[in-house]
N, C-alpha and C positions, 0 to 999 in steps of 0.2 A: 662286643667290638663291632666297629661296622666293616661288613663285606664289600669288597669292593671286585666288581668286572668291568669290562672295557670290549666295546664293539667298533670295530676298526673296519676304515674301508680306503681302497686305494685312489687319488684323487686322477685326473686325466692332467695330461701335459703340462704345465704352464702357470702353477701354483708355488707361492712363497710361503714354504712350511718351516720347521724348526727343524727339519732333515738337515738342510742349510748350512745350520749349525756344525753337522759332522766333517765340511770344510774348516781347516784350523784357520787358512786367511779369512774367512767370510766370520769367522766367531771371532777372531781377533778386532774385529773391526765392529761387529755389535757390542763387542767390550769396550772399545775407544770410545764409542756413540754413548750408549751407555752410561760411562764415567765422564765425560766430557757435558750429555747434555738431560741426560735420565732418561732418555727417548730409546729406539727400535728395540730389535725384537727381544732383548733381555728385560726390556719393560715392560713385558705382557703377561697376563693371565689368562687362564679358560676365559677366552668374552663369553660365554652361554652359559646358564645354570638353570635349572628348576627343579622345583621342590613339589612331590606328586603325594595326593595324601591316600588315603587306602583305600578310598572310595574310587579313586581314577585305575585303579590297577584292577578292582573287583566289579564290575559290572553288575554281575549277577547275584551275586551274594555268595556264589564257592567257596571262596577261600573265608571268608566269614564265619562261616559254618565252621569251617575245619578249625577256626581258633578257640572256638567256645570247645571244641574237643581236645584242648592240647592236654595234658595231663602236667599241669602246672603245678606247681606246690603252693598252699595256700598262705597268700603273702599281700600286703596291700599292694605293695610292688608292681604283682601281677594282674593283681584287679584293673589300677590304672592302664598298665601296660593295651589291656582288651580293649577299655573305653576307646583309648586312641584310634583303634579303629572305626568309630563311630565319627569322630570329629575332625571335621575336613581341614581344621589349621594347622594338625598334626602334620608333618611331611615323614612318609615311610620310604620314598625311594628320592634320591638327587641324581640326575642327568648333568653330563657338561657334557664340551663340546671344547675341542683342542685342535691345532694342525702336528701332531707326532701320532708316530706308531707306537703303539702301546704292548711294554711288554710282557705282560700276561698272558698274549696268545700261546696257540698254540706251535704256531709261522715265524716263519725269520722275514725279518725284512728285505725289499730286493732293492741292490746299491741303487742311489741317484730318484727313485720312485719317492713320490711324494703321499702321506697318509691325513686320515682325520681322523678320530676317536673320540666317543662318545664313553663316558665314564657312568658306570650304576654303583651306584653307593648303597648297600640298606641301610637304612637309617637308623631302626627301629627293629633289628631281628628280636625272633622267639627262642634264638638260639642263647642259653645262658651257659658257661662256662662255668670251674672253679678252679680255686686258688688252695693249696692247703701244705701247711709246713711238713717236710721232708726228714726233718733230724731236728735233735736237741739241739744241736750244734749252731746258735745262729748265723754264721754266715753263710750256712748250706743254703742253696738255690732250692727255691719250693717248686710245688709240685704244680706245675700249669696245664689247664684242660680247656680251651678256648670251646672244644666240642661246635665246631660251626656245621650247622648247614643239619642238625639232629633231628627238625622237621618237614613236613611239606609245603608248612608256609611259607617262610623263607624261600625255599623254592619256587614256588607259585607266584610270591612276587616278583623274584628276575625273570623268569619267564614271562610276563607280562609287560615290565619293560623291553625285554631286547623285542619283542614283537611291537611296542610300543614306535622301539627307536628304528624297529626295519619299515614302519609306515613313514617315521619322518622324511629314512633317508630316501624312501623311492618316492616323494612327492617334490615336484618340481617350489623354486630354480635348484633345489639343493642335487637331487638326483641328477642332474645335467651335467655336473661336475663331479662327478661319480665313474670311476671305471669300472670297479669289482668289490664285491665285498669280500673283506679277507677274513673278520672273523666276527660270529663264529661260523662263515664260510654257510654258501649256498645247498650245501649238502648237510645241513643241522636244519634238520625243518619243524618235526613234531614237538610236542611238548617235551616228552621220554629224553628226546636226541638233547632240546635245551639243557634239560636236566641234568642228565652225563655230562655234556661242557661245562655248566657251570662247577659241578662237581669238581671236573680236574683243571679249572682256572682261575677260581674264586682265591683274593688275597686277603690280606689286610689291610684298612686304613691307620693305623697303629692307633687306636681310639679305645682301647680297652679302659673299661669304668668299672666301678661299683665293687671291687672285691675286696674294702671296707666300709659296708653299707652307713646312712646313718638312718635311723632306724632305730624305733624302740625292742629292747632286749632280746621280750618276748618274743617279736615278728619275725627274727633272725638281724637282728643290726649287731655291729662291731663297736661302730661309737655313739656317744649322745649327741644332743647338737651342741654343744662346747667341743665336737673332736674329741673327747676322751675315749678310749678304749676301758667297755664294760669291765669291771672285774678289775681292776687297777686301781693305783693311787694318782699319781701322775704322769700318763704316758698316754701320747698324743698323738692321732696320725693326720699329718698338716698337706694337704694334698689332693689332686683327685680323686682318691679312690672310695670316699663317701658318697659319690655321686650316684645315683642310681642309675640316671639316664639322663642322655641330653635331648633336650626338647627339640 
């Protein structure tokens, strides 16, 4: 699945955010706009995005080191998965860039203050979860183990974005427009302290994949590349969940 955090900061006076919004006449009126011409602010998206590949998060070679140590289970899966660290058109972390408070923090928002938020995505965790049936009974709800956040890599790369995104935001004209940082707040500095926050803010993208690989037998696959499910006659899983990953 991909993890996703969010680093928020409070804008100074005089900014048009999606706070706005929380007025029902001012959202009634981007709804008129809206339906009437496709235009303001319900016609927008993140304007920012980038895609950072593993080599821009690791400078030195750290965290590199630490992946050839994960104790991965031997799968070509996961061969791949290492190379990617090698190849710079891989993207391992996504950045945006919004006018809303985001909330994952740890803060409430304060009425009528205007926010920005920068969004981290992992793209590409070490973190692999599983799936496995609960009862005979098949409508029973299986057994889910997303298991996020089980290594230090994963860690080690949002720690390197949000120091990433605390150079952008103190580098002018962006910092100019900046009153505070709200999270994860000026008193989160080391790497440790990162660590902890992300621990207790880290969400979902709701992107969960792969828990019916496709995949031959042997290597741990579910289905063949037809979709069948091994060990069957005709039964098929038609869906995302053959994917292993997304590129």
């Amino acid at each position: 699945d991909h993890i996703t955090l969010g680093f928020t900061v409070k804008l100074t006076p005089g900014h048009e955010t999606f706070a706005k919004l929380d007025d029902s006449d001012y959202a009634k009126l981007q709804e008129e706009l809206f339906k009437a011409s496709g235009n303001g602010m319900l016609s927008g998206l993140p304007p920012v995005f980038a895609f950072l590949p593993f080599q821009d998060l690791d400078k030195d070679g750290t965290i590199a080191s630490l992946v050839q140590d994960l104790p991965l289970p031997a799968s070509p899966v996961y061969d791949i998965h290492k190379k990617w660290t090698k190849n710079d058109k891989v993207s391992f972390l996504e950045l945006s860039a919004l006018g809303r408070f985001f909330p994952g923090t740890l803060k409430a928002p304060e009425p009528g203050a205007d926010y920005m938020t920068s969004t981290l995505i992992l793209m590409h965790p070490f973190s692999y979860g599983t799936v496995h049936i609960s009862s005979s009974e098949p409508t029973a709800a299986p057994m889910i183990d997303h298991d996020y956040l089980n290594n230090d890599v994963d860690i080690k790369i949002l720690v390197e974005g949000y120091k990433l995104l605390r150079k952008i935001y103190s580098t002018s004209p962006l910092k100019d427009q900046i009153e505070s940082e709200v999270s994860p707040g000026l008193g989160i500095q080391t790497d440790e302290e990162l660590g902890d926050y992300i621990k207790k803010t880290m969400g979902t993208t709701y992107h969960p994949i792969g828990t019916a690989s496709m995949l031959p037998h042997k290597d741990g696959g579910v289905v063949d590349s037809r979709l069948k499910v091994y060990g069957t006659r005709n039964l098929r899983v038609v869906s995302d969940s053959p994917f292993l990953t997304f590129y």
